[in-house]
DSSP file (Angstrom, degrees, kcal/mol; ACC not computed):
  #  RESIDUE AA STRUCTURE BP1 BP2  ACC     N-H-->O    O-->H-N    N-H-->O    O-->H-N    TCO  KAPPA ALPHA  PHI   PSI    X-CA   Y-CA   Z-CA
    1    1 A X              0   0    0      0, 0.0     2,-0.0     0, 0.0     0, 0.0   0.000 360.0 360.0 360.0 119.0  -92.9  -52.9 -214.8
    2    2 A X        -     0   0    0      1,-0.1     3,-0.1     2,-0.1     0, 0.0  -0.167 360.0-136.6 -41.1 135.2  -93.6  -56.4 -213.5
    3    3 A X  S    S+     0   0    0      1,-0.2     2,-0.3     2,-0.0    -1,-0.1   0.784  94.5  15.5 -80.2 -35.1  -93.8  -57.2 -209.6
    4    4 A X  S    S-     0   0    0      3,-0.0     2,-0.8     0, 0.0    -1,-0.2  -0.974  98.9 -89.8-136.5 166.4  -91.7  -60.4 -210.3
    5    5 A X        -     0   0    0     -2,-0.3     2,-0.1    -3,-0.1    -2,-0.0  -0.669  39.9-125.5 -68.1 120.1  -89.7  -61.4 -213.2
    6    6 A X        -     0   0    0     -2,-0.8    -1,-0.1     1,-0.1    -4,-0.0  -0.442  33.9-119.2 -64.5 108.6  -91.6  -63.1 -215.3
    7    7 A X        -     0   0    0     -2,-0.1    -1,-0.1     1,-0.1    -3,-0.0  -0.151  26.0 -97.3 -41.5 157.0  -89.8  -66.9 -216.1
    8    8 A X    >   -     0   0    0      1,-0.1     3,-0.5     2,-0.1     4,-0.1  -0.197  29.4-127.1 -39.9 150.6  -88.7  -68.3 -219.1
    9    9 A X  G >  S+     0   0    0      1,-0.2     3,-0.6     2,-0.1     6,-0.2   0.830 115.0  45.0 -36.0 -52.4  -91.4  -70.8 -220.9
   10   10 A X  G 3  S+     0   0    0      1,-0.2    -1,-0.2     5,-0.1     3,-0.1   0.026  82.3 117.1 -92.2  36.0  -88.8  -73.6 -221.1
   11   11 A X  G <  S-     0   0    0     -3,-0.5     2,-0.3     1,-0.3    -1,-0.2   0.848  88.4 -21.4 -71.8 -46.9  -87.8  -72.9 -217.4
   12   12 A X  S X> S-     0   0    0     -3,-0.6     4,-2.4    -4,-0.1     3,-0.5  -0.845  81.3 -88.3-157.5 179.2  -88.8  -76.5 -215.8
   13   13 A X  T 34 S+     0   0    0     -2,-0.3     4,-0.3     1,-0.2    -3,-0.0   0.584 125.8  48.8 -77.3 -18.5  -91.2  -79.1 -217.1
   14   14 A X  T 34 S+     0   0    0      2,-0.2    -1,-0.2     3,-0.1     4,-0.1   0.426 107.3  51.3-107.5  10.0  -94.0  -77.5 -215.4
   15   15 A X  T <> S+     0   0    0     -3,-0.5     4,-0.9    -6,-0.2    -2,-0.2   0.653 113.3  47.7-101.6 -37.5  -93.4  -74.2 -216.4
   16   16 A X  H  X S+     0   0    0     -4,-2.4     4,-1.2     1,-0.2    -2,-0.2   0.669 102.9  58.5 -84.6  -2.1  -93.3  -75.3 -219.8
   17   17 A X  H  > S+     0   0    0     -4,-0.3     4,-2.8     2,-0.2     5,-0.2   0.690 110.2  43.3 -73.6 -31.6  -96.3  -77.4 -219.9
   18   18 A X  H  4 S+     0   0    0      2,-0.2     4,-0.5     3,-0.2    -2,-0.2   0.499 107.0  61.3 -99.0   2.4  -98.7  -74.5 -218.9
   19   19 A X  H  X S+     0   0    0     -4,-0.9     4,-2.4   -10,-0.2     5,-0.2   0.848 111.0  43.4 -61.9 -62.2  -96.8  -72.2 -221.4
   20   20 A X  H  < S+     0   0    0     -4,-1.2     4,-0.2     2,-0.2    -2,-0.2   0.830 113.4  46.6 -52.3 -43.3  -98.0  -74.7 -223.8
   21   21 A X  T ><>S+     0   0    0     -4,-2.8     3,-2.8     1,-0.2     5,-0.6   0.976 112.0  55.7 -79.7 -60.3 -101.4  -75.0 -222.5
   22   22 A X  I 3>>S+     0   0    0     -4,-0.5     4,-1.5     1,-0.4     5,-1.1   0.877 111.5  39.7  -2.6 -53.3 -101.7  -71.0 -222.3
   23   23 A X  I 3<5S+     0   0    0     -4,-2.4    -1,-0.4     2,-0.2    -2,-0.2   0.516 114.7  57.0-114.0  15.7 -100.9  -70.3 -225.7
   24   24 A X  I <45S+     0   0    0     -3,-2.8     3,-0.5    -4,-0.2    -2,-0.3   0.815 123.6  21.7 -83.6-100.5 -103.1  -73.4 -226.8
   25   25 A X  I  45S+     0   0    0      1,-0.2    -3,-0.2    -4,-0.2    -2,-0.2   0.604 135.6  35.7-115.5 -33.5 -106.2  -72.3 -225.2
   26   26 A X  I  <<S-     0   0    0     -4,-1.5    -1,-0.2    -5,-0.6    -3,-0.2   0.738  93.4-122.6 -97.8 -32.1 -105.6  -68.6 -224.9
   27   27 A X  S   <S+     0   0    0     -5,-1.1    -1,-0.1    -3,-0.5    -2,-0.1  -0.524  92.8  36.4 111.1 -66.2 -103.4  -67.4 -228.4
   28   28 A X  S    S-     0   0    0     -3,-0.0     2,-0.4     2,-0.0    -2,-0.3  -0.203  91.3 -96.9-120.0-160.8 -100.5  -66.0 -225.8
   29   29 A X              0   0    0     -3,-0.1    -6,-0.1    -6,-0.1   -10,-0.0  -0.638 360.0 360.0-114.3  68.7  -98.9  -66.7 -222.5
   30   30 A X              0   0    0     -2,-0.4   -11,-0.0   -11,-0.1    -1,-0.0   0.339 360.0 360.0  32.9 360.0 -100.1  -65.0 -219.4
């Protein structure tokens, strides 16, 4: 169980730019 809810990817513009880089540099999303 997660300590906070996790956000969406496409949430804001800066949530979705480090989704992007995340699953560019890493394969998934943190």
């Amino acid at each position: 169980m997660p300590l906070v809810t996790p956000l969406p990817s496409d949430y804001d513009s800066e949530t979705k730019k480090l989704a992007e880089f995340f699953n560019e540099t890493l394969g998934f999303c943190p």
